[in-house]
N, C-alpha and C positions, 0 to 999 in steps of 0.2 A: 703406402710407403713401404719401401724396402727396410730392410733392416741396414746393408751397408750405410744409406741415405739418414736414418736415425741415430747409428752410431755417429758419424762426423758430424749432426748436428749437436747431439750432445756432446759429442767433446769440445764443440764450437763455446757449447753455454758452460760445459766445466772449467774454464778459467773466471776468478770472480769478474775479472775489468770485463769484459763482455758479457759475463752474465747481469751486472749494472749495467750497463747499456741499454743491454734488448731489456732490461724491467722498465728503465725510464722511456723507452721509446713507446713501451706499451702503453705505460700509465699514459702517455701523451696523446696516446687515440689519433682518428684517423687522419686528422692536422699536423700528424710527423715531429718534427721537432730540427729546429734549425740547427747546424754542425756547429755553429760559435756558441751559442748556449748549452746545446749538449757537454762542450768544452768546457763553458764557466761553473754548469753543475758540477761534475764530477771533478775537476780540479785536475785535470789531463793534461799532457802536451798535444800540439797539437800533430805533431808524427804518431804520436802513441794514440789517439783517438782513432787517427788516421788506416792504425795497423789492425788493429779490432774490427773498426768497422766495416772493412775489405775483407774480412777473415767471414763475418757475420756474413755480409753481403753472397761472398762465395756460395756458402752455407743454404742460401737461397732464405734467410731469415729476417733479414733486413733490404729494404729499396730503398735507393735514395736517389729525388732528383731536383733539376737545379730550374729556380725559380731566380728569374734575372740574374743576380750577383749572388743568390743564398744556396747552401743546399740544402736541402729538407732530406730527411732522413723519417724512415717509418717503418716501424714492426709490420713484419709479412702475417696478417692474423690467419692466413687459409693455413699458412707451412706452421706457424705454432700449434694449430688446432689437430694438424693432421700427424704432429708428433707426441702430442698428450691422445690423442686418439691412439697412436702405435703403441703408447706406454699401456691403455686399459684395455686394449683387443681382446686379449686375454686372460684379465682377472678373473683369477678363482675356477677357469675352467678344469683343472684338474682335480680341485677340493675346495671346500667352503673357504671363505678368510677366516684366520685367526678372531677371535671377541677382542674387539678394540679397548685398550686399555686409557684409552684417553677420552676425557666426557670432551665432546662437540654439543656450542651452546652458541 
């Protein structure tokens, strides 16, 4: 992944309403999650749902396609992985990390 390609997705996920979005779509695994429930969780309009999820889409983070009358909506897990990939390419190749001040239990 490019760097241009990982800034505009994170700036896709740096708004919260989209960044709930793609979590809930995640948590939703590879059964997607229908746009009128998507709606009922998060307590959205549905233009406003509407404008996120185009934005996401763009962003190549989100797919969504239409099953009869529904649309299903699904986190893209190759394009998440390959931006948390982008984000640790690099760790620590210049110097050690910092001693983590936080216990992990």
């Amino acid at each position: 992944m490019n760097i241009e390609t990982a800034s505009r997705r994170l700036d896709s996920l740096g708004n919260s309403t989209r960044l709930r979005i793609f979590r809930m779509l995640v948590r939703a695994g590879g059964a997607g999650m229908a746009v009128g429930r998507l709606q009922d969780e998060l307590g959205l309009p549905a233009s406003t749902l509407s404008h996120h999820l185009h934005r996401l889409m763009s962003e190549g983070l989100v797919t969504q396609e239409r099953q009869t009358t529904t649309l299903i909506c699904r986190a893209d897990y190759e394009a998440m992985q390959g931006l948390v990939d982008f984000l640790v390419a690099e760790c620590c190749t210049l110097s050690p990390p910092p001693p983590s001040s936080v216990s992990r239990s």
